[in-house]
Backbone bond lengths (Angstrom), bond angles and torsions (degrees), N, CA, C in turn:
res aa  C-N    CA-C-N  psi(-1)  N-CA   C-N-CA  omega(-1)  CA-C   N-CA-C  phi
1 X - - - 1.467 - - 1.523 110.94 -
2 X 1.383 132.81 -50.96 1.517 132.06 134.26 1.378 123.17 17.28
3 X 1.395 82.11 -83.62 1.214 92.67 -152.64 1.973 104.65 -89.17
4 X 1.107 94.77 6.26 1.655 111.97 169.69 1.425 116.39 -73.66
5 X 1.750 107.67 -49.46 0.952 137.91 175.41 1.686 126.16 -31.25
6 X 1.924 87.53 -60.16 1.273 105.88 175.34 1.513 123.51 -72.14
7 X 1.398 96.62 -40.53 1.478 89.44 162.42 1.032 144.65 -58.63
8 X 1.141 119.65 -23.75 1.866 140.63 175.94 1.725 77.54 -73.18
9 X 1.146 135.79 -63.12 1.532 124.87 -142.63 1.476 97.13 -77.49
10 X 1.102 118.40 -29.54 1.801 120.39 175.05 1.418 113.14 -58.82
11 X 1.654 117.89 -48.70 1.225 113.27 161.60 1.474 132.66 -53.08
12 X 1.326 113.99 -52.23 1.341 116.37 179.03 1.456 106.55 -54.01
13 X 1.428 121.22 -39.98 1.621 123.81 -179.38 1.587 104.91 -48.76
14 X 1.209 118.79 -54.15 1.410 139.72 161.46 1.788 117.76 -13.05
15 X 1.112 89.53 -57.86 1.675 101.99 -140.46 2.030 82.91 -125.74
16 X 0.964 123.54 -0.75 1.740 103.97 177.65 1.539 109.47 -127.65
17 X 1.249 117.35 113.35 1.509 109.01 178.36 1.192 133.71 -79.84
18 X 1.381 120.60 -12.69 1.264 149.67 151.97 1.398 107.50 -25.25
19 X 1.671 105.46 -65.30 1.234 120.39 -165.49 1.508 117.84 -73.70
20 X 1.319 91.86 -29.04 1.947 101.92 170.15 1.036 120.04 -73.84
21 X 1.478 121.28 -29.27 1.424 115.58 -172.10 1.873 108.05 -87.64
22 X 1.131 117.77 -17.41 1.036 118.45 -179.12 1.643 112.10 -85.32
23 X 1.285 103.52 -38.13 1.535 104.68 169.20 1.389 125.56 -40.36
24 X 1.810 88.49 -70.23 1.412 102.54 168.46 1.302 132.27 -45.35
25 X 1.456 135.02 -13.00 1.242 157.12 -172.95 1.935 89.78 -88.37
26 X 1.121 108.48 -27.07 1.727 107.89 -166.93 1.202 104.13 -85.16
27 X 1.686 99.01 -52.35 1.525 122.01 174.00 1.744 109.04 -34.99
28 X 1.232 100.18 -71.78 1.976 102.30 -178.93 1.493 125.89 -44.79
29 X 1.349 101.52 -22.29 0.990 104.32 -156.25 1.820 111.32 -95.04
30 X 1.893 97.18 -21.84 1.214 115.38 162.30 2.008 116.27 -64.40
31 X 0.992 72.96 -52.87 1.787 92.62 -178.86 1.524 132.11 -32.91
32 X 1.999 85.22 -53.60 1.929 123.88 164.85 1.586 105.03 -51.81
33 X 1.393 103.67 -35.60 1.824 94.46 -167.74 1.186 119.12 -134.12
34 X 1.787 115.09 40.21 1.032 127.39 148.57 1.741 131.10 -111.58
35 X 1.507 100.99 149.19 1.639 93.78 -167.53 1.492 104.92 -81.31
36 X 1.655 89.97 -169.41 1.704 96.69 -177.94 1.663 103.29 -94.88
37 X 1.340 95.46 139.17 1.918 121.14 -178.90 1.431 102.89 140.53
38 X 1.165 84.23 168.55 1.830 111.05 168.37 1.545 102.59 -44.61
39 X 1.424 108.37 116.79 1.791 124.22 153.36 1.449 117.47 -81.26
40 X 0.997 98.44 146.87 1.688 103.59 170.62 1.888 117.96 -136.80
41 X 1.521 96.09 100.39 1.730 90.51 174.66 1.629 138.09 -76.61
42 X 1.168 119.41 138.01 1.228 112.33 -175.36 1.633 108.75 -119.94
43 X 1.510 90.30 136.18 1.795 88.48 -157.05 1.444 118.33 92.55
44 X 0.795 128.17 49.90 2.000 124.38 -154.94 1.855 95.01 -89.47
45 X 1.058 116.43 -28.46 1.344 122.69 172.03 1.536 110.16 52.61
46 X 1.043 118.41 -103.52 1.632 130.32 177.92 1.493 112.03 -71.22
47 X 0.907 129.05 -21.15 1.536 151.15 -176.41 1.602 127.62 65.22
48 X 1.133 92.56 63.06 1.749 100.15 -145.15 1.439 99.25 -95.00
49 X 1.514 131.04 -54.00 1.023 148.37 -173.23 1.953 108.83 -18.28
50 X 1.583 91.16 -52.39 1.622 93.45 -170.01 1.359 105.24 -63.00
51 X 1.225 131.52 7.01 1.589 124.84 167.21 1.195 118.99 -76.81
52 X 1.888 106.77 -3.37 1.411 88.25 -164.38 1.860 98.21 -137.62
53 X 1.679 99.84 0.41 1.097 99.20 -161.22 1.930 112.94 -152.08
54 X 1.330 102.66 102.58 1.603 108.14 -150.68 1.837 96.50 -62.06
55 X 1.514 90.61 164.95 1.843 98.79 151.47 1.670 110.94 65.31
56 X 2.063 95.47 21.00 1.566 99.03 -172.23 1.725 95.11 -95.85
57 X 1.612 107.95 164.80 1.276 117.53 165.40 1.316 112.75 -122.10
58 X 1.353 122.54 99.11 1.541 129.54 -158.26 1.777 104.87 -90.12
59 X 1.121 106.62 115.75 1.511 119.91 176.63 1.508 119.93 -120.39
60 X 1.298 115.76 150.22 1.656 125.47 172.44 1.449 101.49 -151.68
61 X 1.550 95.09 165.46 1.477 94.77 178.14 1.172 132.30 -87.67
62 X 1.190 125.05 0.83 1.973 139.51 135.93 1.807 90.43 -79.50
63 X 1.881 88.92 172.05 1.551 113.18 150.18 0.834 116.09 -101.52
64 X 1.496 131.69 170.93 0.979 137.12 103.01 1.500 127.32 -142.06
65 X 1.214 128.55 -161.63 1.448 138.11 -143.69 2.184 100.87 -59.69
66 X 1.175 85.11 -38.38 1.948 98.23 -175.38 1.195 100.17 -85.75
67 X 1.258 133.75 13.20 1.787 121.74 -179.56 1.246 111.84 -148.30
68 X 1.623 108.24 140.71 1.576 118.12 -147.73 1.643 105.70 -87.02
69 X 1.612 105.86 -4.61 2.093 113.53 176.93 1.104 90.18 174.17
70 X 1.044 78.97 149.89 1.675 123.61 152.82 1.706 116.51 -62.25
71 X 1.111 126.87 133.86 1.782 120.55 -157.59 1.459 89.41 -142.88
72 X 1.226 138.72 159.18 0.869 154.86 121.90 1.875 131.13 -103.73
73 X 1.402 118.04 100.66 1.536 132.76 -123.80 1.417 96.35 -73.12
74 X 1.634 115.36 -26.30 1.335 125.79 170.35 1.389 123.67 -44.65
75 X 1.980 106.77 -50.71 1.413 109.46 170.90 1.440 108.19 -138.49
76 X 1.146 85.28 99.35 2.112 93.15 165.26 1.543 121.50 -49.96
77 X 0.743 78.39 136.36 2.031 82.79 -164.49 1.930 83.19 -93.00
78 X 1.044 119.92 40.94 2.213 109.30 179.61 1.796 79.21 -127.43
79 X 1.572 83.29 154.55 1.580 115.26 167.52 2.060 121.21 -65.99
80 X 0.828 110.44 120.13 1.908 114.14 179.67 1.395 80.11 -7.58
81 X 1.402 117.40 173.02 1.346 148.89 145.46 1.570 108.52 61.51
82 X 1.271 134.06 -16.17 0.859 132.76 -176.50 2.092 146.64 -44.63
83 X 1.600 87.82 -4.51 1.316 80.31 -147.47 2.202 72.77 -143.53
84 X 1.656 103.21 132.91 1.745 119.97 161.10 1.456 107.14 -54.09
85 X 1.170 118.85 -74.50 1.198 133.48 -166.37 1.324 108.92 -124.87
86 X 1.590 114.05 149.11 1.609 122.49 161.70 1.970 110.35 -114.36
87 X 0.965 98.09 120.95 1.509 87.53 179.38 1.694 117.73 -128.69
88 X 1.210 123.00 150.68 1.459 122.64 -175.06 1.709 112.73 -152.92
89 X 0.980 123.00 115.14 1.687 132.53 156.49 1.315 112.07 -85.61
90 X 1.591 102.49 112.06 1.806 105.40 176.92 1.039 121.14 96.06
91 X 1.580 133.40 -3.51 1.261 121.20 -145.17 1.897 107.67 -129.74
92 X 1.487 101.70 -25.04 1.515 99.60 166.57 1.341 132.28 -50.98
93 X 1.594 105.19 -31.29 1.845 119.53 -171.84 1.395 93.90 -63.30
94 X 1.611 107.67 -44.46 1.729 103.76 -165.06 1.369 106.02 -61.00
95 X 1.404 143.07 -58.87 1.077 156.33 -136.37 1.879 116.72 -56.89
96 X 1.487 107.59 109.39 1.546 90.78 -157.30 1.754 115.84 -67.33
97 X 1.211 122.91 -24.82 1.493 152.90 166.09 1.294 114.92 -85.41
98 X 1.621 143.62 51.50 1.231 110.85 -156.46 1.960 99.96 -85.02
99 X 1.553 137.38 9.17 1.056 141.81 159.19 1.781 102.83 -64.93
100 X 1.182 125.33 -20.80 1.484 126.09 -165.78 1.038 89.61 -98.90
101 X 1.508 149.54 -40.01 1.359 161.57 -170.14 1.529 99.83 -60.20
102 X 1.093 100.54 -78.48 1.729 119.46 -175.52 1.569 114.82 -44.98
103 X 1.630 93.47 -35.84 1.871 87.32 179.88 1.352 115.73 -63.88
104 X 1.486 106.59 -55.94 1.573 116.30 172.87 1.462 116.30 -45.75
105 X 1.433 107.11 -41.61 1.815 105.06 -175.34 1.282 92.47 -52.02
106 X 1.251 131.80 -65.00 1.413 140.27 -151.98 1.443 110.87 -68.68
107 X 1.710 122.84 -22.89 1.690 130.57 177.14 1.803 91.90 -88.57
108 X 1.168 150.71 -20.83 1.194 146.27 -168.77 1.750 111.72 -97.14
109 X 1.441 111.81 -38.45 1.315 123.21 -165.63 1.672 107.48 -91.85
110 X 1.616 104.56 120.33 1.463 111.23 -165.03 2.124 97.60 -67.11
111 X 1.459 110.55 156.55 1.297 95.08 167.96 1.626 131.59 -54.22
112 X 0.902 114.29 154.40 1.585 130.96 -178.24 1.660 106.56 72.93
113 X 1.077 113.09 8.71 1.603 108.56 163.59 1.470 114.86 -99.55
114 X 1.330 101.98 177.03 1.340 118.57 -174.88 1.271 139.47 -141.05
115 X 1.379 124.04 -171.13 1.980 124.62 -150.75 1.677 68.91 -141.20
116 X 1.220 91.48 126.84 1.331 118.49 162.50 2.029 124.83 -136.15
117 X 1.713 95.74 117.57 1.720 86.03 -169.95 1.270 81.75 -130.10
118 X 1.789 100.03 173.36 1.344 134.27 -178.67 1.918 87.35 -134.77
119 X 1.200 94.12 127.91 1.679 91.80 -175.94 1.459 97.66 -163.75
120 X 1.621 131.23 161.06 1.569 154.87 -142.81 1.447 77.30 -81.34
121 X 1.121 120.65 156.57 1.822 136.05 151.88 1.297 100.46 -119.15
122 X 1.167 111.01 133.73 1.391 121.34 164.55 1.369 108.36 -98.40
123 X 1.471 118.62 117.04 1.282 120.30 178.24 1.884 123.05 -134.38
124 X 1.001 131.29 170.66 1.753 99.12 171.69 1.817 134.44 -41.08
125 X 1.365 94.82 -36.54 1.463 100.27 -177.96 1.086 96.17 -93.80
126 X 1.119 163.70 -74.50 1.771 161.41 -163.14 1.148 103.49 -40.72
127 X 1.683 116.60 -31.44 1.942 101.90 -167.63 1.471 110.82 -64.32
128 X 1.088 101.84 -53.00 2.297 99.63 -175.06 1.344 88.67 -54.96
129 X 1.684 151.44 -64.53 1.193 126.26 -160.32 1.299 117.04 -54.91
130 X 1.508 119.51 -21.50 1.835 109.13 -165.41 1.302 99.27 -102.58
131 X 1.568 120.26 -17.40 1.511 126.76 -179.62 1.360 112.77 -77.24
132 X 1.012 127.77 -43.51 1.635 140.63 -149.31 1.874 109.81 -120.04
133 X 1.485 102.00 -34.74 1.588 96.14 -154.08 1.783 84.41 -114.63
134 X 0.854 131.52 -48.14 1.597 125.79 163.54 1.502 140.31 -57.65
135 X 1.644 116.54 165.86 1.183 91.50 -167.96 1.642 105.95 -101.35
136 X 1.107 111.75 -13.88 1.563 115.38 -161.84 2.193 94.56 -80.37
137 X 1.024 110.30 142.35 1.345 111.93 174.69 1.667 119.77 -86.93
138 X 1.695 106.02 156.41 1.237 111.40 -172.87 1.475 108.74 -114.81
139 X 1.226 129.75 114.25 1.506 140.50 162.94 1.560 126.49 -127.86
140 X 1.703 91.10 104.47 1.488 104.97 178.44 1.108 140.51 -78.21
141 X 1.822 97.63 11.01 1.739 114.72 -162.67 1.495 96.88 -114.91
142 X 1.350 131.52 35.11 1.325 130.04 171.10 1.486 100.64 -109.64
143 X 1.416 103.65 165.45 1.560 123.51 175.07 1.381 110.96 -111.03
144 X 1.749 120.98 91.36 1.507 112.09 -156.02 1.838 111.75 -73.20
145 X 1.419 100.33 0.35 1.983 102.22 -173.12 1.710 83.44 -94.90
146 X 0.772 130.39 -36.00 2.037 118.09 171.21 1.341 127.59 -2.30
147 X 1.485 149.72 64.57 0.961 141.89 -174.75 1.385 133.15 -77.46
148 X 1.628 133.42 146.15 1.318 98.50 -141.95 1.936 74.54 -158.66
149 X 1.309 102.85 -170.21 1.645 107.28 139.56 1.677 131.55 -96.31
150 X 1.043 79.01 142.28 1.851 86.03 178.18 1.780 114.51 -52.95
151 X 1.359 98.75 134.75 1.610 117.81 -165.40 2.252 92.30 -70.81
152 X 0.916 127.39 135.04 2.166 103.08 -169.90 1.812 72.72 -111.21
153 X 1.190 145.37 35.78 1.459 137.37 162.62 1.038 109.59 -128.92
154 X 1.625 118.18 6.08 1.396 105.22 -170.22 1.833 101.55 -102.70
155 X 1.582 111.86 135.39 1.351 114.67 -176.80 1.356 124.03 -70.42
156 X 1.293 154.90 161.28 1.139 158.27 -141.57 1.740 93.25 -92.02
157 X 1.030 121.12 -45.52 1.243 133.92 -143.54 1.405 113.13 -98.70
158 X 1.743 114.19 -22.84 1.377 134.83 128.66 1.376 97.84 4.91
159 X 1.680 117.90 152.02 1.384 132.94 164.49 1.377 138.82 -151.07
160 X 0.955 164.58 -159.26 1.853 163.48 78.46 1.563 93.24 -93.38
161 X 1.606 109.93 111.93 2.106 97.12 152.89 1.370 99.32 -69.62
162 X 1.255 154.56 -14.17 1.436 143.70 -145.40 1.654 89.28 -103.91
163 X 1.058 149.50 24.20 1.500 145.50 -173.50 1.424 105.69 -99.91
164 X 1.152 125.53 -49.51 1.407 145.98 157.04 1.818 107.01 -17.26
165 X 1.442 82.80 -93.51 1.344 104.93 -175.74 1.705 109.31 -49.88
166 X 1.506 109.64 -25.68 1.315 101.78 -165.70 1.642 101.72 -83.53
167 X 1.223 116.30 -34.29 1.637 129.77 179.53 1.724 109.95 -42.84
168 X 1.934 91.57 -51.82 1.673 90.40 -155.61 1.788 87.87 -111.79
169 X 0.732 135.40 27.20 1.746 128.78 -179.34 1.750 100.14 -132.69
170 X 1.268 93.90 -77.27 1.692 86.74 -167.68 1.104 108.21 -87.19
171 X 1.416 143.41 -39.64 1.501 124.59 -174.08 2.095 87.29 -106.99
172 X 1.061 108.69 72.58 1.698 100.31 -177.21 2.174 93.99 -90.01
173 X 1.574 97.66 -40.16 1.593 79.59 173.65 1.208 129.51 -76.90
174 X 1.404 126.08 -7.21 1.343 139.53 -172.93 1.483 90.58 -68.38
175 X 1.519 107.77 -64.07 1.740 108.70 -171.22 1.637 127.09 -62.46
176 X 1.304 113.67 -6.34 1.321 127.96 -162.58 1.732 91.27 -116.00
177 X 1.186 133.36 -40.54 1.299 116.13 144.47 1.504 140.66 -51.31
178 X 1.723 95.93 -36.62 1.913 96.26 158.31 1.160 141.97 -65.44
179 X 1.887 88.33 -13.30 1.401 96.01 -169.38 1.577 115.45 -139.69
180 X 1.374 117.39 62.42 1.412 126.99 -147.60 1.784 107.58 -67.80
181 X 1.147 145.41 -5.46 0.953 168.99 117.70 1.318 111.72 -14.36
182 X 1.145 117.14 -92.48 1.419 122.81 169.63 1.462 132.51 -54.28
183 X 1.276 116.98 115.51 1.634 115.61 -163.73 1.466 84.21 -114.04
184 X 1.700 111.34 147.50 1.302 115.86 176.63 1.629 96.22 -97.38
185 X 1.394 124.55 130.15 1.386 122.71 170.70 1.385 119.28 -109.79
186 X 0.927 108.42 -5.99 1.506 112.47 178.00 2.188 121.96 -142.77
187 X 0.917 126.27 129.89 1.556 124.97 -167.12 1.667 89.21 -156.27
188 X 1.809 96.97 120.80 1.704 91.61 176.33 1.741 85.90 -150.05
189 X 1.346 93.93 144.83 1.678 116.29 168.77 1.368 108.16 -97.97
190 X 1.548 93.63 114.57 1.500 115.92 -178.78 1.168 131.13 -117.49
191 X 1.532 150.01 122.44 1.524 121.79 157.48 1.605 93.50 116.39
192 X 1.607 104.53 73.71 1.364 92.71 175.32 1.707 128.70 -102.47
193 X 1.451 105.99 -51.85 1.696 113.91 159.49 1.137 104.73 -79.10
194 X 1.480 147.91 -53.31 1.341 135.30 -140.37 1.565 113.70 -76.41
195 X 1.174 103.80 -31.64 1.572 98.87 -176.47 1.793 116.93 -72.95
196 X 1.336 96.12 -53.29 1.900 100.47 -178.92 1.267 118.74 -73.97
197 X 1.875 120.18 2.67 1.223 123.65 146.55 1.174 141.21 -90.07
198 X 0.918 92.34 -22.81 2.497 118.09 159.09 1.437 98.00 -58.06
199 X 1.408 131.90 -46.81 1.444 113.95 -156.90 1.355 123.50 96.70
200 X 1.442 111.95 -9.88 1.881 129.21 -162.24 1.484 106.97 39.39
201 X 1.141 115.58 -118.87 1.454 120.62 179.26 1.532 117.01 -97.25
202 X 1.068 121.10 63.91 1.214 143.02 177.92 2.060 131.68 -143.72
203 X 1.261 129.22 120.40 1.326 126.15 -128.93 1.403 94.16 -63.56
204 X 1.657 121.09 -20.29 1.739 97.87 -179.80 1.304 124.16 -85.26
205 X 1.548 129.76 -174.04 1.650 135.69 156.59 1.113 94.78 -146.18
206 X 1.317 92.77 158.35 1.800 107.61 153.72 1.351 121.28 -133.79
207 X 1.428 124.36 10.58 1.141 122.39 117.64 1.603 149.36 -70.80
208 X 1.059 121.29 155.44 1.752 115.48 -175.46 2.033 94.58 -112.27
209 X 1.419 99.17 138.47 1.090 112.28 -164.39 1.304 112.27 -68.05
210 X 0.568 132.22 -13.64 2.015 151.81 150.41 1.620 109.77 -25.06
211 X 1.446 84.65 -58.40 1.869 98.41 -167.54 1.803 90.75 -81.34
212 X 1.107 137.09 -34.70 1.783 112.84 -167.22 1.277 123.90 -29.67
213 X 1.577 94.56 -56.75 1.899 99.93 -170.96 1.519 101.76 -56.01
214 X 1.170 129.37 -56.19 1.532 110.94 -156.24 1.662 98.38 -94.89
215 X 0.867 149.90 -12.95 1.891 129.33 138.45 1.381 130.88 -49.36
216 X 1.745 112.04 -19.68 1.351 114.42 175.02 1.410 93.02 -86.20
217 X 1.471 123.31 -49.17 1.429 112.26 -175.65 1.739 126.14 -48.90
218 X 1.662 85.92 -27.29 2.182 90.31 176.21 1.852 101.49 -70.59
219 X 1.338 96.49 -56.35 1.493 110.98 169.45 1.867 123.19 -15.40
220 X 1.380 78.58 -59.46 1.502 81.76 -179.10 1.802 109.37 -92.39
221 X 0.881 134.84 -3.04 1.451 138.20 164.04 1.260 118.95 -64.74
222 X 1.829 105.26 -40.34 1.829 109.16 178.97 1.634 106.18 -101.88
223 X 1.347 111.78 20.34 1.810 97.98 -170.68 1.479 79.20 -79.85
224 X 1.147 152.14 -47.92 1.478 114.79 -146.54 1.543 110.15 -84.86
225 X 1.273 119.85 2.47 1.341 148.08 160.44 1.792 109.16 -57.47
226 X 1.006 90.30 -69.97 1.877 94.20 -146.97 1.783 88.95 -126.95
227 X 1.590 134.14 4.77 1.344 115.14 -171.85 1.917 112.31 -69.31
228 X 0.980 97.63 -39.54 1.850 98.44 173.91 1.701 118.23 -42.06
229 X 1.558 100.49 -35.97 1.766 118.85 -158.40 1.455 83.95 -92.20
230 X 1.295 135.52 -60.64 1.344 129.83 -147.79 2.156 113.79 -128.89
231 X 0.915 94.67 -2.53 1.469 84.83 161.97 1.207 128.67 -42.58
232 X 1.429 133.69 148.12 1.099 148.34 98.04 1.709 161.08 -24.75
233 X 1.341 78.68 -54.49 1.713 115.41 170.87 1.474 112.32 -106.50
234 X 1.761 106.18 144.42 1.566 108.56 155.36 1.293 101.95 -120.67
235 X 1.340 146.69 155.40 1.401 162.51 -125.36 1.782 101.41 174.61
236 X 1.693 105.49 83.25 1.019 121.13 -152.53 1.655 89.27 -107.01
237 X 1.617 132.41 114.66 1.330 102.28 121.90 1.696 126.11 -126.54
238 X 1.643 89.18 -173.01 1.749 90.34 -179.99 1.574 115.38 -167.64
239 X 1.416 88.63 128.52 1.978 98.88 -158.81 1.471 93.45 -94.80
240 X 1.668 117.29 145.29 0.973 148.32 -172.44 1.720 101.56 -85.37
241 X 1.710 127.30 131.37 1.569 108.81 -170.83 1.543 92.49 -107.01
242 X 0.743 87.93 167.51 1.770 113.07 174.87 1.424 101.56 -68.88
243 X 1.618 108.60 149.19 1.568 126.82 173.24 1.799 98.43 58.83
C-alpha cells in the first residue's frame, strides 16, 4: 500500500503543475539554508529533492526505483557525524517516536549542521482545513517527546499534523531541554492560500499554475504579519552546536 501510495504521488508530480511549483517554492527554500556536505533525506517520497539539491541521500521507509534505501527514521543505519544537513517535507507528522527521531538526527549530524523541515502548522485558520477537509488527523493533546515502544501495526503513512507545531510551539522548551545540542534558529509560518487551493497531492486545484509565483510572492510579504494567525506551513530549521 506504500509503496502504491508513492506511486500515485509520482504521477500526480508528473502531470500537475500546481503541485510543482509550490514544492519547488519549499525546495529553495531548503536549499538557501543548508550547508556544504553530504544531505540526507528522510521521507524522500517522490524523490524530487535531488533536482534541486546535490550530494543528497534520499530515503523512505519503502523503496523504490528514485530512492537510494529504505530508512527507518527511528534508527539510521549512518555512522555519528556523518551527514551536513538532514532535511524532510511531510515527514515529522508521520514519525511514531519523533523524540527517537531527533536523537539520531542529532547522533548522525556532524556539528554546525542542520535539520531542516517543511511540516503542517496548525494555526487558527489551518485547523478546520487539517481537521475537517483532510485526511491525516489533528491531536493537540499528545506529548510529542513521549517515548514508548513502537506500535508493529501501525502503518507508515499513519499521522498527527499537530506534532510539528506541538515540538516547536507549545512544548518548544520541553524539546530544547531534550535536546541541548540542538538550537532551533529559524521557525517561519508559511503557505497560506496557495497550498489548500492546489489540493497538494491530490488530482484537483483551484488554482491555475500561472498565478503561484505571484500569490507566494504576496504570501511571503504578509507572513511576518499574519503567519502565526493564518499559516499553513512551518519552515523549521535547527543547527546542531559543537561539543
Amino acid at each position: 500500500m506504500s509503496i502504491e501510495i508513492l506511486n500515485e504521488h509520482r504521477q500526480l508530480w508528473n502531470k500537475k503543475p500546481s503541485l510543482r511549483a509550490i514544492y519547488s517554492d519549499y525546495y529553495r527554500r531548503i536549499v538557501n539554508q543548508c550547508i556544504k556536505g553530504r544531505s540526507l533525506e528522510i521521507g524522500g517520497g517522490t524523490g524530487n529533492l535531488k533536482d534541486y539539491l546535490g550530494e543528497v541521500i534520499s530515503t523512505d521507509i519503502v523503496l523504490n526505483s528514485w530512492l537510494d534505501a529504505a530508512v527507518d527514521a527511528h534508527s539510521l543505519p549512518f555512522k555519528n557525524e556523518s551527514f551536513g544537513n538532514i532535511v524532510g517535507v511531510d515527514i515529522l507528522h508521520h514519525i511514531e517516536r519523533p523524540h527517537r527521531f531527533l536523537a539520531e538526527a542529532e547522533r548522525v549530524l556532524q556539528p554546525g549542521g542542520r535539520i531542516i523541515f517543511v511540516e503542517p502548522a496548525i494555526t487558527p485558520a489551518s485547523w478546520a482545513f487539517y481537521n475537517f477537509a483532510h485526511p491525516e488527523p489533528v491531536d493537540m493533546s499528545v506529548n510529542p517527546l513521549e517515548d514508548g515502544s513502537l506500535d508493529p501495526n501501525r502503518k507508515p503513512f499513519d499521522s498527527n499534523q499537530a506534532i510539528p507545531s506541538l515540538l516547536f510551539a507549545k512544548y518548544r522548551k520541553q524539546t530544547e531541554s531534550a535536546f541541548p545540542l540542538l538550537k532551533l534558529i529559524n521557525l517561519e509560518y508559511i503557505s497560506f492560500f496557495v497550498y489548500p487551493l492546489s489540493g497538494g497531492f491530490r488530482s484537483w486545484s483551484l488554482i491555475p499554475s500561472f498565478l503561484i509565483s505571484p500569490v507566494l510572492r504576496f504570501e511571503n510579504a504578509i507572513a511576518p504579519l499574519v503567519g502565526k494567525c493564518m499559516a499553513f506551513r512551518l519552515f523549521v530549521v535547527i543547527e546542531k552546536r559543537a561539543g
